[in-house]
Backbone bond lengths (Angstrom), bond angles and torsions (degrees), N, CA, C in turn:
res aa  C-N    CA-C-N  psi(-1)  N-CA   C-N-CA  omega(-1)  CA-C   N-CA-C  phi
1 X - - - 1.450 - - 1.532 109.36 -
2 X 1.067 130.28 137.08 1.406 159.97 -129.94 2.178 90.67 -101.82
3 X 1.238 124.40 142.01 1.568 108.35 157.16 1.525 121.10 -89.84
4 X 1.136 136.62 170.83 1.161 134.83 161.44 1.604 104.01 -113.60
5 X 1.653 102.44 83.63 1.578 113.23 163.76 1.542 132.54 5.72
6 X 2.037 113.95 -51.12 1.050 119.61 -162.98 1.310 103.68 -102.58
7 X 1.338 124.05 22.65 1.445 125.05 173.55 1.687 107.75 -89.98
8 X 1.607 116.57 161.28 1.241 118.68 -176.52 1.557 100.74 -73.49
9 X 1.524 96.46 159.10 1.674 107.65 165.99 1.915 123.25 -38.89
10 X 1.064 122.39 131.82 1.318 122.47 173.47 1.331 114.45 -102.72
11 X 1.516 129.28 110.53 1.745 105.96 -163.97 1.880 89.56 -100.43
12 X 0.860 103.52 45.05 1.642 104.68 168.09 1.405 124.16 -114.80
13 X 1.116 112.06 -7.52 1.699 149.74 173.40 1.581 90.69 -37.72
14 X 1.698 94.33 153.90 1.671 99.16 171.09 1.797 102.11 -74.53
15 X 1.407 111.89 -40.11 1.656 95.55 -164.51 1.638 106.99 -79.51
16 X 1.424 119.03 -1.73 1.463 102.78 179.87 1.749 99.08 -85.42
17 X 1.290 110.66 -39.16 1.492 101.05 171.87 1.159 122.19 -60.95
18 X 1.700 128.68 -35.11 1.219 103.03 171.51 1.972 130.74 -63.45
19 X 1.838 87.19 -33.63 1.316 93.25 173.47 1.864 122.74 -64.87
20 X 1.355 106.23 7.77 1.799 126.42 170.47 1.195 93.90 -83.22
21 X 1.217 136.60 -61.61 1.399 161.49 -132.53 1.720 113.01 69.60
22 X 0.881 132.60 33.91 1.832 161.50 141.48 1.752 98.99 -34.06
23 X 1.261 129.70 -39.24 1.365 138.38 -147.77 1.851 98.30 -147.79
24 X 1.230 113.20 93.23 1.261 99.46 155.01 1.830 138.27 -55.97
25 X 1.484 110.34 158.04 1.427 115.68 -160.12 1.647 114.07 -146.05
26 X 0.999 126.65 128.94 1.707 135.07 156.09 1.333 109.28 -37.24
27 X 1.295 144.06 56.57 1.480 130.16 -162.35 1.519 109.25 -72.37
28 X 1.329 121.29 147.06 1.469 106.98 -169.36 1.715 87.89 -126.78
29 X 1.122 143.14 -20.20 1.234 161.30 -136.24 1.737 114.31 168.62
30 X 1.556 92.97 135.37 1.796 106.83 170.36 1.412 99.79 -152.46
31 X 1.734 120.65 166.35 0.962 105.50 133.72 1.891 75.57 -178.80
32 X 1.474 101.95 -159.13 1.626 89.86 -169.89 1.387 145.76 -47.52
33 X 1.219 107.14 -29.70 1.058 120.75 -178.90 2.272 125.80 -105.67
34 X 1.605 96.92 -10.31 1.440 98.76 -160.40 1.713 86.66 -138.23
35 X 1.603 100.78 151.72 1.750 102.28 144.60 1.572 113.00 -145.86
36 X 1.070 95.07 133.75 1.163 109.95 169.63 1.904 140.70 -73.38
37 X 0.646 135.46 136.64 1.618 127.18 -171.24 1.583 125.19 -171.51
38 X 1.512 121.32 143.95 1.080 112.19 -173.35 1.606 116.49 -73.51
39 X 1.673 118.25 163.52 1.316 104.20 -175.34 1.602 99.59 -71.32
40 X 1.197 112.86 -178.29 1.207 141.57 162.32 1.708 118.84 -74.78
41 X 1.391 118.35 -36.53 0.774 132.38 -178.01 1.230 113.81 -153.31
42 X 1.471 118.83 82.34 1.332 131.07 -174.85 1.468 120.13 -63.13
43 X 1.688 123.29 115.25 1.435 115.90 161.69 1.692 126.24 -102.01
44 X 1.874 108.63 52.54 1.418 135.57 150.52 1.411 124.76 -163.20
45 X 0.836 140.18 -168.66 1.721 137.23 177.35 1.603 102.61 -64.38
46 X 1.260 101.14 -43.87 1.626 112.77 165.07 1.431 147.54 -138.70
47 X 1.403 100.94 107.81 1.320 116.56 -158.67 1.775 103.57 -110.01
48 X 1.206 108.41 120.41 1.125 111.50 172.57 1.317 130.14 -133.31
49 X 1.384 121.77 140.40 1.693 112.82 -174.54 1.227 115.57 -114.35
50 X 1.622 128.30 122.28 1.193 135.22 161.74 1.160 126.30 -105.94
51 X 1.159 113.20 110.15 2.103 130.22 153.17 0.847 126.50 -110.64
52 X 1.459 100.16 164.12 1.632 119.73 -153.99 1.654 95.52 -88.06
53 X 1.413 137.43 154.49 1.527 151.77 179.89 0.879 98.79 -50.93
54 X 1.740 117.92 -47.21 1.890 131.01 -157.62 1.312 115.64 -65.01
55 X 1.220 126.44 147.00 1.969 128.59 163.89 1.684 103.05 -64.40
56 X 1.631 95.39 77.28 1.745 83.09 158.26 1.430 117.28 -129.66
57 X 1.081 112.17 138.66 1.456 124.18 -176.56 1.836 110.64 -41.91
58 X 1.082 94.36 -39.19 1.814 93.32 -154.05 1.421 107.69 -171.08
59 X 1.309 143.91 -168.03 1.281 157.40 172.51 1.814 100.75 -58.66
60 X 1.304 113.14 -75.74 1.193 115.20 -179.07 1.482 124.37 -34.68
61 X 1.291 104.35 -67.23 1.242 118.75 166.82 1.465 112.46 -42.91
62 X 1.293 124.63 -48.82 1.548 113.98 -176.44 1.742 105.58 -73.21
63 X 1.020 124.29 -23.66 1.298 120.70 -157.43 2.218 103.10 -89.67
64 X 1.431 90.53 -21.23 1.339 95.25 -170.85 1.821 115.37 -101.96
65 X 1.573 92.88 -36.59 1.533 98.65 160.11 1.525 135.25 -96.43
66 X 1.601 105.94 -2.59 1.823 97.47 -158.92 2.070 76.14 -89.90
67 X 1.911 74.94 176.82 1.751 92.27 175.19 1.547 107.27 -80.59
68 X 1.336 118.66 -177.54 1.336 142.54 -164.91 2.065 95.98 -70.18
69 X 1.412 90.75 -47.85 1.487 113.48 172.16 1.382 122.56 -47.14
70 X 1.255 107.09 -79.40 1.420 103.03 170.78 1.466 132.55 -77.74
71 X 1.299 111.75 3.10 1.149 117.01 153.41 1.837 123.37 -64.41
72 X 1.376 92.47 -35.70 1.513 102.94 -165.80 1.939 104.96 -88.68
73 X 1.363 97.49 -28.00 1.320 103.26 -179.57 1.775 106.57 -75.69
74 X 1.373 116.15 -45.39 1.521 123.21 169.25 1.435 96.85 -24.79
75 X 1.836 102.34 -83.47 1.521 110.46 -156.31 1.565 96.73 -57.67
76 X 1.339 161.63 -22.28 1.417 146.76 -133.13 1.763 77.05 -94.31
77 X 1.796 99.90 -69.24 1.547 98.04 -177.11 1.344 135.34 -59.59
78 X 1.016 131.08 6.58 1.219 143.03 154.35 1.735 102.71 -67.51
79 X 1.164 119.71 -66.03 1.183 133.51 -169.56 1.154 105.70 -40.62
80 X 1.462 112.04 -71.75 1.563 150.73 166.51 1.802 102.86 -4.08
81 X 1.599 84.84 -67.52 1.321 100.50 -172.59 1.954 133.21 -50.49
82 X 1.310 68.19 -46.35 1.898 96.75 -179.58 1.818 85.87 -68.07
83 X 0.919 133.60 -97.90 1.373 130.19 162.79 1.643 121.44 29.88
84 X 1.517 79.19 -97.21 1.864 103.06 173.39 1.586 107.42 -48.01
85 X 1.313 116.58 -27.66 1.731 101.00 -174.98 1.669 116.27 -120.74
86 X 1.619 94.46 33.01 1.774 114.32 173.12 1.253 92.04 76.18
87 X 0.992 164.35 -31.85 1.522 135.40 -128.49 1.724 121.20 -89.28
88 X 1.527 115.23 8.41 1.389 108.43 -163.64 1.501 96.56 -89.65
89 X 1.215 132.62 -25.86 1.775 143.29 179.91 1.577 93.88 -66.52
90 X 1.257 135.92 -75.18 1.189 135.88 -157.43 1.934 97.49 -77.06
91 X 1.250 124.54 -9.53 1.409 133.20 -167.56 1.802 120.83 67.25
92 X 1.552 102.82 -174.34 1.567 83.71 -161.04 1.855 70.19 -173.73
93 X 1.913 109.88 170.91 0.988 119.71 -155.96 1.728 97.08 -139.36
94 X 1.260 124.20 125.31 1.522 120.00 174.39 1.694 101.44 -113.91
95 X 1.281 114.21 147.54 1.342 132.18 -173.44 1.690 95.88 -133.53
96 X 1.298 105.38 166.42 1.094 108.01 169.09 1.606 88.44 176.71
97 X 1.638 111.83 112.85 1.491 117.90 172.70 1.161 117.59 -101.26
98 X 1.603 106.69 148.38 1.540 99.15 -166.49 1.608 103.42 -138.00
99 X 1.247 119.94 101.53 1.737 136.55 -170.92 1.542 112.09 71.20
100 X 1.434 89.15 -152.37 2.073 94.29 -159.02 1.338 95.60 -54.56
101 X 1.096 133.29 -88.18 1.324 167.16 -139.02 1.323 85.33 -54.12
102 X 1.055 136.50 -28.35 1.844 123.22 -175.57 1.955 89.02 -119.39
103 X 0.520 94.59 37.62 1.632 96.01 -171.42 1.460 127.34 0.04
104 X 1.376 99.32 73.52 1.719 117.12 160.73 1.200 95.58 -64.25
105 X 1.790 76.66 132.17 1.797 83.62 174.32 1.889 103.72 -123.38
106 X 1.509 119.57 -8.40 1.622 112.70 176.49 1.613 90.09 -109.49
107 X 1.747 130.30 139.09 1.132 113.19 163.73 1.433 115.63 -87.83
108 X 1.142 101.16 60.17 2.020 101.52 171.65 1.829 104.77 -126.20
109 X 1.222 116.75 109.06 1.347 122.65 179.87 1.996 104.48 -21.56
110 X 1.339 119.49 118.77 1.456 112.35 160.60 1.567 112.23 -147.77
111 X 1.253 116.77 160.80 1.594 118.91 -164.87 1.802 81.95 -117.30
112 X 1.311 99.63 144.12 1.891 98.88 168.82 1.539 92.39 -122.22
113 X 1.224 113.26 133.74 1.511 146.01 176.65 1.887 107.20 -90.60
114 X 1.404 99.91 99.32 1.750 97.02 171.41 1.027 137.47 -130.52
115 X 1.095 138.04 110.80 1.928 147.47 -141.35 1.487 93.51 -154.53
116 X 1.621 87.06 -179.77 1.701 97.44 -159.82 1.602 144.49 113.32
117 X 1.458 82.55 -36.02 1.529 100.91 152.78 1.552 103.73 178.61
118 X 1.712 100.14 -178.89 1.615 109.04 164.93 1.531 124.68 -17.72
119 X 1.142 127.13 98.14 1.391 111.60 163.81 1.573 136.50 -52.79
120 X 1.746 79.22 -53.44 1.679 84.31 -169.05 1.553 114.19 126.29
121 X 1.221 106.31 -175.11 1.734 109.11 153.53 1.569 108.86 -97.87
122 X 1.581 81.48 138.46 1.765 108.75 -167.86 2.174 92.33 -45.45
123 X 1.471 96.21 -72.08 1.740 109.76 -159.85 1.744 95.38 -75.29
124 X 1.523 112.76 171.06 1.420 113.83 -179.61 1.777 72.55 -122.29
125 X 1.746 89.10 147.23 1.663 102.29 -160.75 1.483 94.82 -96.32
């Protein structure tokens, strides 16, 4: 099921529980502001999901409510990440969906990280 972006935070969400530790996780990366983890159900050799600590709904929401801080710390670990696990030479793919229409499906802001091989073209034409 799809989110509707402009709804309030849900802290019942799978990633706020994992970020409880309620839900175990593959952590690949942490630190104040980000965690990192493998999907659950990976669609490439490497699939990875990064969110921010904070209750944010989605992209918007992080970009309009988080601080200067965790904004900057988000993007570092994101970076970080791709980095630490080789993938910026061979390249790598960031997503980040934001409501129905792009079909978020957890409402907790997350970027999925995907490398490993050929992607492809991003859109189906």
């Amino acid at each position: 099921m799809a989110v509707d972006a402009t709804q309030p935070y849900d802290d019942q969400n799978v990633f706020a529980k994992i970020l409880r530790g309620e839900i175990p996780n593959r952590t690949v990366y942490e630190d104040d502001f980000a965690l990192a983890f493998h999907d659950i159900n990976p669609q490439a050799p490497t699939h990875v999901l990064v969110i921010p600590k904070g209750s944010y709904v989605c992209w918007d929401d992080f970009s309009a409510r988080a601080s200067d801080a965790e904004i900057t710390g988000f993007v570092r670990a994101v970076g970080k990440v791709a980095r630490d696990m080789g993938l910026v030479a061979p390249g790598y793919r960031l997503l980040a969906n934001t409501g129905l229409d792009a079909h978020q499906e957890v409402p907790h802001l997350h970027v999925h990280l995907f490398a490993g091989r050929p992607l492809g073209p991003m859109l189906a034409r």
